[in-house]
N, C-alpha and C positions, 0 to 999 in steps of 0.2 A: 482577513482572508477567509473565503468560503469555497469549498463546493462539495457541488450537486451533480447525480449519478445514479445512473443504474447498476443496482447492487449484483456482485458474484458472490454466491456464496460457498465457501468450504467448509469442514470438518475440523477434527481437531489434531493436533502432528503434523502438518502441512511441512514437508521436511526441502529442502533445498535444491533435492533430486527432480519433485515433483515441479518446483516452481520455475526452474530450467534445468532440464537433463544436460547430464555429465556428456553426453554426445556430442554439446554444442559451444563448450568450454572453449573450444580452441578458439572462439572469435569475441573479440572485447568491445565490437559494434552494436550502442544500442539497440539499434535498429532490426538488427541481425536475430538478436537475443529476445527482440520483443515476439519477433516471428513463432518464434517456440516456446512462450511463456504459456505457464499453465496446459502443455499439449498433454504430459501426461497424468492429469489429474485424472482419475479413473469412478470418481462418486459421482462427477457432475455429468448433469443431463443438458447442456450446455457447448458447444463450443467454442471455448475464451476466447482464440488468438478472433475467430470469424466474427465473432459480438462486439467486442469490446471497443468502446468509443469512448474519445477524449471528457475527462471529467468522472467517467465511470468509479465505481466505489467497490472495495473488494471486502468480504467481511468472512471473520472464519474464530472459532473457537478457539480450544486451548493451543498453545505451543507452536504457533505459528511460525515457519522459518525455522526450524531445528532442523540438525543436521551439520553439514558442513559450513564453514566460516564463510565461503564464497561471496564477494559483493557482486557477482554479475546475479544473483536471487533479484535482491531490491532493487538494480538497473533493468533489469526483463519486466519488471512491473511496472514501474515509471515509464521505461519507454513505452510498455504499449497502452497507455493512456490515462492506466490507473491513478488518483487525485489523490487519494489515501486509502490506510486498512485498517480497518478496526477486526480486534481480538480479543477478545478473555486474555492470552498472555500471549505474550511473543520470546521465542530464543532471545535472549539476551546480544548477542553477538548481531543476530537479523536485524534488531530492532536500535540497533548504533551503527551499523552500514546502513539505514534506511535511513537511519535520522542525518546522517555525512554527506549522502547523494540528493537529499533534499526531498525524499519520499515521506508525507506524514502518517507517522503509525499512532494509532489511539487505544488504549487498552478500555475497556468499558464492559461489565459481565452481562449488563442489559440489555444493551443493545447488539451482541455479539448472540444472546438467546430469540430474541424475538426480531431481527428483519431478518427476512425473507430473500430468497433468492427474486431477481426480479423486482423487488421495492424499489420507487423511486427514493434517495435519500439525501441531505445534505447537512453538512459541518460546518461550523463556524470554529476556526479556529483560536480565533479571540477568545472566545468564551466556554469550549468544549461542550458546547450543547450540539447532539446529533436529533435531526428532525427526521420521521419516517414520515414522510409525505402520506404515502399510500395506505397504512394505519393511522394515519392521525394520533402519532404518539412521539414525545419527544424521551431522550437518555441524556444522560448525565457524563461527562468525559472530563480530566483536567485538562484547562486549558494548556495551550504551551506557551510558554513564557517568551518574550516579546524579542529576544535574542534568538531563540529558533523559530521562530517566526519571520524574522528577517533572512537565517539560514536560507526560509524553504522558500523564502519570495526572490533569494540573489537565483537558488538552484543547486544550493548545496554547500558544503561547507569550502568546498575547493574558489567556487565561483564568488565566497563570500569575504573570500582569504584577498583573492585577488583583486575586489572592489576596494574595503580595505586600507590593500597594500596601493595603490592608484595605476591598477596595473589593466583595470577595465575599466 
């Protein structure tokens, strides 16, 4: 499983607030939630919800998804198009809601310093090599192992429960 994306990029703390405001909690609609993802990120010269297109790639430094437990964070990203996120490190709690809802997070410190906002980029998840298209340079990632791989191909742990169970 691969893809390919135009890169966002953040900082590092990217806290939960940021990734969907508390404003918009009261609604558990993808789609809804995708509307306001990233609205108040305040570093980027950029704006997410107008750019972002299917396949897109989100990349951001230390600590990604800190903050509060909320799984509507990693559903506002997914829905609105995001393929994956690579970081230097992710909250722990962000980074097990993202890996349930079937969003892949990649921790990698190299490729998390050096692309670029706006690099074309793509992953392979078989093999956690990340390619910078646009530098002509490639980063190193674990890959993820063949059982979350199938996770993020049913669509999440829920979608996978219920393949499975022979319930889809």
């Amino acid at each position: 499983m691969k893809a390919c994306g135009t890169v966002f990029k953040y900082g590092d703390n990217i806290d939960t607030d940021v990734i969907i405001p508390a404003r918009y909690l009261n609604s558990s609609d993808p789609k809804e939630l995708a509307k306001h993802c990233m609205e108040d990120a305040i570093h980027s010269t950029v704006n997410f919800v107008e750019n972002v297109k299917d396949g897109d790639i989100m990349v951001a430094e230390k600590n990604f998804g800190c903050g509060s437990s909320r799984e509507h964070a990693p559903i506002a990203i997914k829905a609105s198009g995001i393929s994956c996120v690579i970081a230097k490190t992710f909250a722990r709690i962000f980074y097990r809601n993202a890996i349930n809802i079937g969003l892949p997070v990649l921790e990698c410190d190299e490729a998390a310093d050096d692309i670029d906002m706006g690099d074309k980029v793509e992953v392979d998840f078989d093999t956690g090599l990340i390619t910078n298209h646009t530098k002509g340079k490639t980063y190193q990632a674990e890959a993820f192992p063949e059982f979350m791989q199938e996770m993020f191909a049913a669509g999440g742990l829920i979608e996978q429960t219920k393949v499975k169970l022979g319930l889809k």
